[in-house]
C-alpha positions in Angstrom: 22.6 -24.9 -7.0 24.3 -21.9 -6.3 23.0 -18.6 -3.6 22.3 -15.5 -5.1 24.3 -12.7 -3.6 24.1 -9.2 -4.8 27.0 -8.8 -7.2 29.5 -5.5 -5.9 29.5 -2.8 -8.9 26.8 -1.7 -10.9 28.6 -3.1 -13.9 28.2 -6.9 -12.8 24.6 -6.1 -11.8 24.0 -5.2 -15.4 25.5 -8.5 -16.2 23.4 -10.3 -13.6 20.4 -9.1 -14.3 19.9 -12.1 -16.7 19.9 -14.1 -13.6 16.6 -15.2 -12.7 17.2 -13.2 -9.0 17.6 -10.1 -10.7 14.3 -10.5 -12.5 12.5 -10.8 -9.1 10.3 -8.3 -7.3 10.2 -8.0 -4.5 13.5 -9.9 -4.0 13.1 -13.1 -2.2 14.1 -14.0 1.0 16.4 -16.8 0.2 17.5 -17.8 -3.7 19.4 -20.6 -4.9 19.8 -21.2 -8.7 21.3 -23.5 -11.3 22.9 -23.1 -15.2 20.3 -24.8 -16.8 17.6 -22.7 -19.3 14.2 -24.4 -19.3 11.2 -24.3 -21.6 7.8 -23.6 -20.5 5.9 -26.4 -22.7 3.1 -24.1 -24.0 1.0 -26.1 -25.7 -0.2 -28.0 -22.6 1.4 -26.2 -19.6 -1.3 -26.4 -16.7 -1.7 -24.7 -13.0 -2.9 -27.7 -10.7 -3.8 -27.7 -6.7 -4.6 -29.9 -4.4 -7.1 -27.3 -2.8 -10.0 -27.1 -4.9 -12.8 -25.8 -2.2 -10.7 -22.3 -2.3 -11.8 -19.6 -3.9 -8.9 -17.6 -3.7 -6.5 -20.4 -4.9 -9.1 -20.9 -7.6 -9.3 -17.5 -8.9 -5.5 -17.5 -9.2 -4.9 -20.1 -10.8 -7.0 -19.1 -13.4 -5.5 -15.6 -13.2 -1.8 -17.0 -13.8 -3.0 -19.8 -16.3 -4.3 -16.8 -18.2 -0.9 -14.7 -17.8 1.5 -17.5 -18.8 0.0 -18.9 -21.5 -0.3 -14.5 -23.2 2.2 -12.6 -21.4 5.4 -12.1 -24.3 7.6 -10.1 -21.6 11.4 -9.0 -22.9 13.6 -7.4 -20.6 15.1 -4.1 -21.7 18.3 -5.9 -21.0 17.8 -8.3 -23.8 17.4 -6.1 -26.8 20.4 -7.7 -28.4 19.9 -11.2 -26.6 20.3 -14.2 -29.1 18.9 -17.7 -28.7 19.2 -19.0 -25.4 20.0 -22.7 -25.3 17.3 -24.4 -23.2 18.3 -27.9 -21.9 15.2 -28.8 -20.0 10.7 -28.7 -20.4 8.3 -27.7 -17.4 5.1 -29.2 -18.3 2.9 -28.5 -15.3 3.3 -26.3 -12.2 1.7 -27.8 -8.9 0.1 -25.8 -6.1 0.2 -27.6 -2.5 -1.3 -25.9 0.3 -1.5 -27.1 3.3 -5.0 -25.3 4.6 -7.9 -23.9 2.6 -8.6 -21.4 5.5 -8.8 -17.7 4.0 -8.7 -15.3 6.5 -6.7 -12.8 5.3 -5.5 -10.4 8.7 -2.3 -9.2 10.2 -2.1 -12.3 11.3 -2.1 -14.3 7.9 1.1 -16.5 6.7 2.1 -15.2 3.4 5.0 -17.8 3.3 5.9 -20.2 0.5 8.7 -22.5 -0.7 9.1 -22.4 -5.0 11.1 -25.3 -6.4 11.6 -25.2 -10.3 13.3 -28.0 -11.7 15.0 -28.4 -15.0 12.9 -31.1 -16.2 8.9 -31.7 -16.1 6.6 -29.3 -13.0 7.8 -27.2 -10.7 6.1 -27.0 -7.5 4.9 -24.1 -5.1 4.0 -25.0 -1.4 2.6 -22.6 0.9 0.6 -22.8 4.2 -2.4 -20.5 3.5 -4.0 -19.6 0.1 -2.3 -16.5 0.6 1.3 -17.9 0.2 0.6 -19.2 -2.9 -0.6 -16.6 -4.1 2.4 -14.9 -3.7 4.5 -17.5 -4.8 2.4 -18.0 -8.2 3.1 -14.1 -9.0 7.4 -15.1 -8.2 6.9 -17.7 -11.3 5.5 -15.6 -13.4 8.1 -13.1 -13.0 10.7 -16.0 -13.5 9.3 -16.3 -17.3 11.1 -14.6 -19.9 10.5 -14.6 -23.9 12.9 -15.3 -26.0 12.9 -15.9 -30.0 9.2 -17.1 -29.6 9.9 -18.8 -26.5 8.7 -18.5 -23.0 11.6 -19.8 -20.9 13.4 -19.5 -17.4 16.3 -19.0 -17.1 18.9 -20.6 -14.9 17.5 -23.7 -13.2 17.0 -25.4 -11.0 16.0 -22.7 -8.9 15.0 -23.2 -5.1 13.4 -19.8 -3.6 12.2 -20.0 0.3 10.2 -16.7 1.0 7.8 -14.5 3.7 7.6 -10.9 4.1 9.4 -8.9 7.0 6.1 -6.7 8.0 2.7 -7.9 8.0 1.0 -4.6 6.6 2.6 -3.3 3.2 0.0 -1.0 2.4 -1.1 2.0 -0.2 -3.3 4.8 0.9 -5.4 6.1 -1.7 -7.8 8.9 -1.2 -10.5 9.1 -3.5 -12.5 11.7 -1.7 -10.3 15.1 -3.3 -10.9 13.5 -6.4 -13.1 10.9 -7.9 -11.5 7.4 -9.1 -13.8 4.9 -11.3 -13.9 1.1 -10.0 -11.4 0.4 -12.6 -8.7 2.3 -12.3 -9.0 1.2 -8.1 -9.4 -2.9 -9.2 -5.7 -1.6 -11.4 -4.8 -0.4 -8.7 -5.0 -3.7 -7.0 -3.6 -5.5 -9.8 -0.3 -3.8 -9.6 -0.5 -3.9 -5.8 -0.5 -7.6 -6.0 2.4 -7.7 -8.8 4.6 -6.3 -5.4 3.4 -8.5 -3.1 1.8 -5.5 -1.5 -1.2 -7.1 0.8 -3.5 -3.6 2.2 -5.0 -0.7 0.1 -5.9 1.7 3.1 -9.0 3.3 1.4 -9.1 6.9 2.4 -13.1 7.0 1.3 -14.3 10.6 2.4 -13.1 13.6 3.4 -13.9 17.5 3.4 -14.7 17.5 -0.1 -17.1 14.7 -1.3 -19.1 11.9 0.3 -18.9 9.7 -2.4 -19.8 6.3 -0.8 -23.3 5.4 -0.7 -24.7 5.0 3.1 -27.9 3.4 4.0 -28.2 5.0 7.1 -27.8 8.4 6.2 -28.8 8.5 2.7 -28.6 12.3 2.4 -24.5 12.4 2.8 -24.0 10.8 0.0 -26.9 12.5 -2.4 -25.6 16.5 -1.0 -21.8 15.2 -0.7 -20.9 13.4 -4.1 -19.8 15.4 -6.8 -22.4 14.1 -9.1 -24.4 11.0 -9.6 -21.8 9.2 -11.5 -19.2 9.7 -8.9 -20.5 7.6 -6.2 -20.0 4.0 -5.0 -22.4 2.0 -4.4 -22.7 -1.1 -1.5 -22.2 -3.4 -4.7 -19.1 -1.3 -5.8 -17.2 -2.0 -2.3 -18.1 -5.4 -1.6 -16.9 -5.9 -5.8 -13.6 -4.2 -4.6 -13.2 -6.1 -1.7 -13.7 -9.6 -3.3 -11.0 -8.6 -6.0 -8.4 -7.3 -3.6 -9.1 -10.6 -1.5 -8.2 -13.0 -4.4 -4.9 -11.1 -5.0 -3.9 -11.3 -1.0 -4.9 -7.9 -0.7 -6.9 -6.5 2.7 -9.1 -3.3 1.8 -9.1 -1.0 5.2 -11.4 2.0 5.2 -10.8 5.4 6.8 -13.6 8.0 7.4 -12.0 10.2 9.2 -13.5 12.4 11.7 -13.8 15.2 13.9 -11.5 16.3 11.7 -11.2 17.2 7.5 -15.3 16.7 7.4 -16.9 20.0 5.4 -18.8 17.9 3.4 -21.1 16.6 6.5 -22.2 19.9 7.1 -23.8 20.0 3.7 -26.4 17.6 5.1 -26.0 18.6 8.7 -24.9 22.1 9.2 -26.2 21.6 13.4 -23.2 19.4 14.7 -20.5 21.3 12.7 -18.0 24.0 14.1 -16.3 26.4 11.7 -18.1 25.5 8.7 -16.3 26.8 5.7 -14.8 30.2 6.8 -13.6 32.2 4.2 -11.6 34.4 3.1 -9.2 33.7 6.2 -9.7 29.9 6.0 -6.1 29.0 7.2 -7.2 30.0 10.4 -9.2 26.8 11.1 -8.1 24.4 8.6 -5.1 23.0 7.4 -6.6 23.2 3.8 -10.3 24.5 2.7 -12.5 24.0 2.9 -13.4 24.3 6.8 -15.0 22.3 9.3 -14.8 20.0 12.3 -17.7 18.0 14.2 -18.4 19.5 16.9 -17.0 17.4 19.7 -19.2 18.9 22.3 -22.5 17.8 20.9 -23.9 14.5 21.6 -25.6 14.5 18.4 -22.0 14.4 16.6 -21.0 11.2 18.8 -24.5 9.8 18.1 -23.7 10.8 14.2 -20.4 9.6 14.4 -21.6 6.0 15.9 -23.9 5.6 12.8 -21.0 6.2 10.5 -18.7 3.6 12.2 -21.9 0.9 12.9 -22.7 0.7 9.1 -19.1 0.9 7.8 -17.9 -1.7 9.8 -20.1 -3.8 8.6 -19.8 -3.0 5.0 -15.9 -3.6 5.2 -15.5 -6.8 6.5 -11.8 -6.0 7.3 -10.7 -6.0 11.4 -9.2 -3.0 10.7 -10.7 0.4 11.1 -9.2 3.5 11.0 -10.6 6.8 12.0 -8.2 9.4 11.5 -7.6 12.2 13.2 -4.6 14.1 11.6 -4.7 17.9 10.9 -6.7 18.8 13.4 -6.9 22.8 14.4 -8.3 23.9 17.7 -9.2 27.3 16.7 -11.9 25.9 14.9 -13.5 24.7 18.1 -12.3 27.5 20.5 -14.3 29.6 18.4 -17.0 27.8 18.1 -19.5 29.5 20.7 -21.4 26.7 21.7 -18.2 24.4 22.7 -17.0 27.8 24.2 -19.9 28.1 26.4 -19.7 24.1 27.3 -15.8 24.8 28.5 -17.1 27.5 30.8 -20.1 25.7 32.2 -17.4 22.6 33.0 -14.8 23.0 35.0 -11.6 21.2 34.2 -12.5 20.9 30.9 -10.6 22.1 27.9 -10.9 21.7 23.9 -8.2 19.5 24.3 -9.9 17.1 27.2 -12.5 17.0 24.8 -10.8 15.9 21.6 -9.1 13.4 24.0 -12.4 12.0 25.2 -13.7 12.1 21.6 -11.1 9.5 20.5 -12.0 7.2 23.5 -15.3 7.1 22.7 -14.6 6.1 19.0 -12.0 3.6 19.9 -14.6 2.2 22.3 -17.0 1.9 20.0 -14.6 0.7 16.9 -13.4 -2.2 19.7 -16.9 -3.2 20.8 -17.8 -3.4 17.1 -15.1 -6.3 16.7 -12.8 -4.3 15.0 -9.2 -3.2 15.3 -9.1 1.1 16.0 -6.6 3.0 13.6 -5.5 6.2 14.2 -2.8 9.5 13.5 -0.1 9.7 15.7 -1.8 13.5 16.9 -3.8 12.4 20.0 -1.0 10.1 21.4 1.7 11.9 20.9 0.6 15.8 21.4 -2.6 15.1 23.5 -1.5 12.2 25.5 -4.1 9.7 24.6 -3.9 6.7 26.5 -5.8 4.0 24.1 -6.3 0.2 24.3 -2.6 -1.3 23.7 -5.0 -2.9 20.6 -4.8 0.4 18.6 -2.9 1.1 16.0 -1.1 4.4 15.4 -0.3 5.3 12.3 2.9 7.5 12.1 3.9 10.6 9.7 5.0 13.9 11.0 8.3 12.5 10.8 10.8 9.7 10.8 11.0 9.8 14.7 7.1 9.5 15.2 8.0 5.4 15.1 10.1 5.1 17.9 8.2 7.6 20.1 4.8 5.8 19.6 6.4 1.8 20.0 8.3 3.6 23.2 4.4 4.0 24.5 3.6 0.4 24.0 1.6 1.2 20.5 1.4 -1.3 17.1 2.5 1.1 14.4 2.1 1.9 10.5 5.1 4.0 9.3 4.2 6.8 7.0 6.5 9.5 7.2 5.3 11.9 4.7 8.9 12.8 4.3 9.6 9.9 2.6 6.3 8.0 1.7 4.2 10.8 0.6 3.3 10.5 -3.4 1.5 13.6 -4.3 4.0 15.7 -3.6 6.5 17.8 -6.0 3.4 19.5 -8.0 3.4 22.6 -6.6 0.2 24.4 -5.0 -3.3 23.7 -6.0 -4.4 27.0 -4.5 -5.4 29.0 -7.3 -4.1 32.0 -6.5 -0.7 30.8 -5.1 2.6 30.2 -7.2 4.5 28.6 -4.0 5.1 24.8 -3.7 3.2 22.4 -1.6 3.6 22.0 1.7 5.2 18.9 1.2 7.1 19.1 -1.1 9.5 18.2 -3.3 8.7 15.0 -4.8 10.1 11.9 -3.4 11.9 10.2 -6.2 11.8 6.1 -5.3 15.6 5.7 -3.6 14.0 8.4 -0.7 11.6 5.1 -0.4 13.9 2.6 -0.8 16.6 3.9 1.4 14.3 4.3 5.0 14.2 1.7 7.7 11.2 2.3 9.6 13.4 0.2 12.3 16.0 3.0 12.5 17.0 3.4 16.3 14.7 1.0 17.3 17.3 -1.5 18.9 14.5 -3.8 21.0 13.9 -6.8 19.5 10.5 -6.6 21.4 9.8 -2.9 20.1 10.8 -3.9 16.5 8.0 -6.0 16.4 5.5 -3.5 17.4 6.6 -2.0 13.8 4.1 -3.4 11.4 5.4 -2.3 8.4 3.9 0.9 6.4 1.8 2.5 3.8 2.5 4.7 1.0 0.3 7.5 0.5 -1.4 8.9 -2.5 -3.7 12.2 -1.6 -5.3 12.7 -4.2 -5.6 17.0 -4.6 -3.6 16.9 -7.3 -4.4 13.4 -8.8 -6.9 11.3 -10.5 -7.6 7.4 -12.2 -5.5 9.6 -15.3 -2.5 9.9 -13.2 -2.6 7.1 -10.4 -0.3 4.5 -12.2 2.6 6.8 -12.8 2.2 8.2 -9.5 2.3 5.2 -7.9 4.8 3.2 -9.6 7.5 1.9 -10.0 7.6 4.5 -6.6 5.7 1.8 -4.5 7.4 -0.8 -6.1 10.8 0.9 -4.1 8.6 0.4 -1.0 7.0 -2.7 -1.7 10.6 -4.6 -1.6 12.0 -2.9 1.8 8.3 -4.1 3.1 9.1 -7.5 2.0 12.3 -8.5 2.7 13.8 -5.5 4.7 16.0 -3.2 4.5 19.2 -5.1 5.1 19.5 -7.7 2.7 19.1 -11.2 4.0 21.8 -12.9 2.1 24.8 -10.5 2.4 24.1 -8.7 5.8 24.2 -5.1 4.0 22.0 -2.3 3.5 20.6 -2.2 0.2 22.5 0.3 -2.6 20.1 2.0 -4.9 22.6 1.8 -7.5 22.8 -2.2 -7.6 18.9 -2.6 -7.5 17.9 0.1 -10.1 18.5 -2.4 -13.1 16.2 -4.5 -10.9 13.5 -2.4 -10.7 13.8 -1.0 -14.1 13.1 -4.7 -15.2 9.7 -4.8 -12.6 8.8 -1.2 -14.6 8.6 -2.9 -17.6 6.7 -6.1 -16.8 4.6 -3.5 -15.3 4.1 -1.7 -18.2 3.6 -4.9 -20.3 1.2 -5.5 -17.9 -1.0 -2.7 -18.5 0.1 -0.7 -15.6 1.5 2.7 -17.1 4.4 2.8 -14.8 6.7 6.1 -14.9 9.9 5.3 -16.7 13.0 6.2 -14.2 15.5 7.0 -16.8 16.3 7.2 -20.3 16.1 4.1 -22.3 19.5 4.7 -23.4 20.9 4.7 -19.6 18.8 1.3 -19.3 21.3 0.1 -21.4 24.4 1.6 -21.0 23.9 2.3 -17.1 27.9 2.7 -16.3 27.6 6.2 -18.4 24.3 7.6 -15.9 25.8 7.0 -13.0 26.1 10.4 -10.8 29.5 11.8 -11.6 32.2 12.0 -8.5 34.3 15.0 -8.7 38.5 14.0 -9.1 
């Protein structure tokens, strides 16, 4: 067998991108492969493991039986391809894994070993349920039709593999706009096609309530849009199971003091600056106003009730309760927290804000759980928070190396690079400017940042988890979440995986070598049902040495 190494010019990646490597997405850690094409033996091709109490490995296997035997995928690059001479037959593919234990955390292996021979059943072996997982979704991709066929190219093929960063994640917010189950259990789908492994679900916000709560049943009947935009306790826990079965955490955020309006429908009495208008901008980063008033205990008590029954609903370890875009104003002109200040000496908006987030984390940690939270408090307010909390980073690229210099676990999220919903201009109605942040990040701004940049400490490195691409939802919907997302994720999902430096030739990736790549993933997307933007012409797809960016003589 022979190493895959990326091949120098665009040209020979075209050429390579029959190789079964090229086909691969994320790319793997370590490849080998042979010269051998191989036949997948439909008529009795079966998915066996020697776990049978999981439920995870189960639900898999059934999933992949299912792909295999009905996915007919073509790659753009063989429009003109003729009959491939197939030497060898795979009759059965065997699952061995070492531990039916599914507990699916930061902490979970995600490793495997893939061996595909070029006669009889290939074999994945993996430590957790989780690794397997991941390796069944590497076959698949290795599959290619061809004149009726369904064959792999290129064996025998020997792939060893484990991500770089524990957390790959996607934040979606479904509070700006309402998306149905569906178009979220998609979502996870095509998640899981990456070998991305946490959807951060941003649940409320300002604008709707629209999960259902137990304990304070009235935020969810004032704070939905309407009765069909609501999830119920039998929605989540549905989304939960799913994204568990495809390696997939599901981490909530409510986030509070902070971008919570819609409370104040149901509790107008522990709410500062509720919905000032017409000089909103004043107290808000975006309407429509309001904060929880950190200087009422009724807030923390309210606050408490919101953590106590989520945390119990999301059976995740991680928590995360905001805390970006916060505006003092908001409170300094509140007159009750105004009065408080005065009546305290040595207090300030900002001790209080500072003591609010202690109290949550606190409270987060004695609930068993894992405290999440914007980089705002620790790195403009001087928060000092359990060394177990987790900071998530995006003002900007430098946030990571200021918050792992404090000692903190971070996400990487600069919004400069990761943000999705940007590059649509304003939704203010009476505003023709852009977005704050835009323009729109094509995917080489996402596959071109290291969140390890200047961080040289082997020690500090590893306080980078990984990162999460986000997807605020003002400006989009379950119409528009597949192009949005991919194949823009899909650019993060592989620097996630396996780094920005490529494991096999030392170098930093090139955008122009992997774009035939990932124009090959958009398609088994697409063939997939995931309506994946295209990222050029179908005519460059094929002729890609004419759409390269011209170089002036």
């Amino acid at each position: 067998m022979r190493p895959y190494h990326l091949p120098g010019t665009l040209a020979a990646v075209i050429v390579a991108v029959a190789s079964t490597a090229q086909a691969l997405w994320p790319i793997p850690t370590s490849y080998q492969d042979g010269k051998i094409g191989v036949e997948i033996k439909r008529s009795d091709f079966m998915i066996k493991s020697n776990v049978t109490s999981s439920s995870v490995i189960n639900a898999a296997i059934e999933r992949y039986q299912y792909l295999i035997e009905h996915e007919y995928f073509e790659s753009p690059y063989d429009f003109n391809e003729s009959t491939l001479k197939t030497s060898g037959m795979l009759y059965a593919l065997e699952v061995d894994v070492q531990s039916a234990q599914d507990v699916l955390d930061l902490e979970t292996d995600e490793s495997y070993t893939l061996d595909v021979p070029i006669e009889g059943k290939a074999v994945i072996s993996a430590k957790t349920p989780f690794g397997a997982v991941r390796g069944l979704e590497s076959f698949s991709q290795l599959i290619v039709s061809n004149t009726g066929r369904k064959i792999i190219k290129n064996a025998p093929i020997k792939i060893v593999d484990a991500p770089k960063f524990p957390h790959r994640g996607v934040l979606l917010d479904t509070s700006r706009n309402f998306y149905h189950i569906d178009a979220i259990l998609r979502t996870l789908d095509a998640m899981a096609y990456n070998k991305l492994n946490t959807l951060h679900w941003y649940v409320v916000s300002a604008f709707s309530w629209p999960i259902e709560s137990k304990v304070h049943p009235e935020l969810n009947e004032k704070g939905a849009y309407s009765l069909d935009m609501r999830y119920s306790y039998e929605d989540i826990k549905k989304v939960i199971n799913y994204a568990k079965n495809r390696a997939i955490r599901v981490m909530p955020e409510f986030d509070m003091p902070g971008n919570t309006f819609v409370i104040g429908e149901a509790h107008p009495e522990i709410m500062s600056c509720l919905n000032k208008q017409p000089n909103w901008d004043k107290f808000t980063a975006e309407p429509p106003s309001g904060q929880l008033n950190i200087a009422d205990p009724r807030a923390v008590t309210f606050a408490f009730d919101v953590l106590s029954e989520y945390s119990r609903l999301f059976v995740d370890l991680g928590f995360h309760m905001g805390g970006g875009s916060l505006n003092l104003e908001c409170w300094r002109s509140d007159p009750t927290i105004e009065l408080y200040v005065r009546d305290h000496p040595g207090e300030s908006v900002e001790s209080l804000m500072v003591g609010w987030y202690s109290q949550m984390i606190g409270k987060i940690s004695d609930l068993g759980k894992i405290p999440l939270l914007r980089e705002e408090a620790v790195l403009n307010f001087n928060l000092t928070a359990k060394n177990t909390t987790i900071i998530q980073a995006w003002v900007n690229e430098d946030s990571v190396g200021k918050i792992v210099d404090k000692g903190y676990r971070v996400i990487a999220s600069p919004w400069n690079r990761y943000y999705l919903d940007c590059g649509h201009g304003s939704w203010l109605s009476n505003f023709e400017g852009n977005s704050w942040c835009d323009p729109f990040k094509g995917w080489q701004q996402m596959y071109s940042y290291n969140p390890l940049t200047n961080i040289t400490d082997p020690e500090k490195q590893k306080l980078v988890l990984g990162g999460e691409v986000a997807l605020w939802s003002a400006q989009s919907d379950e119409t528009t979440v597949d192009r949005y997302l991919w194949p823009r994720a899909s650019a993060f999902a592989e620097i996630m995986w396996s780094g920005n430096i490529d494991p096999i030739t030392n170098a930093t990736r090139d955008i122009a070598k992997v774009a035939p790549r990932l124009t090959d993933h958009r398609f088994r997307m697409v063939a997939r049902g995931i309506m994946a933007e295209p990222i050029a012409p179908l005519w460059c797809v094929r002729h890609p040495e004419a759409c390269m960016h011209a170089v002036a003589a």
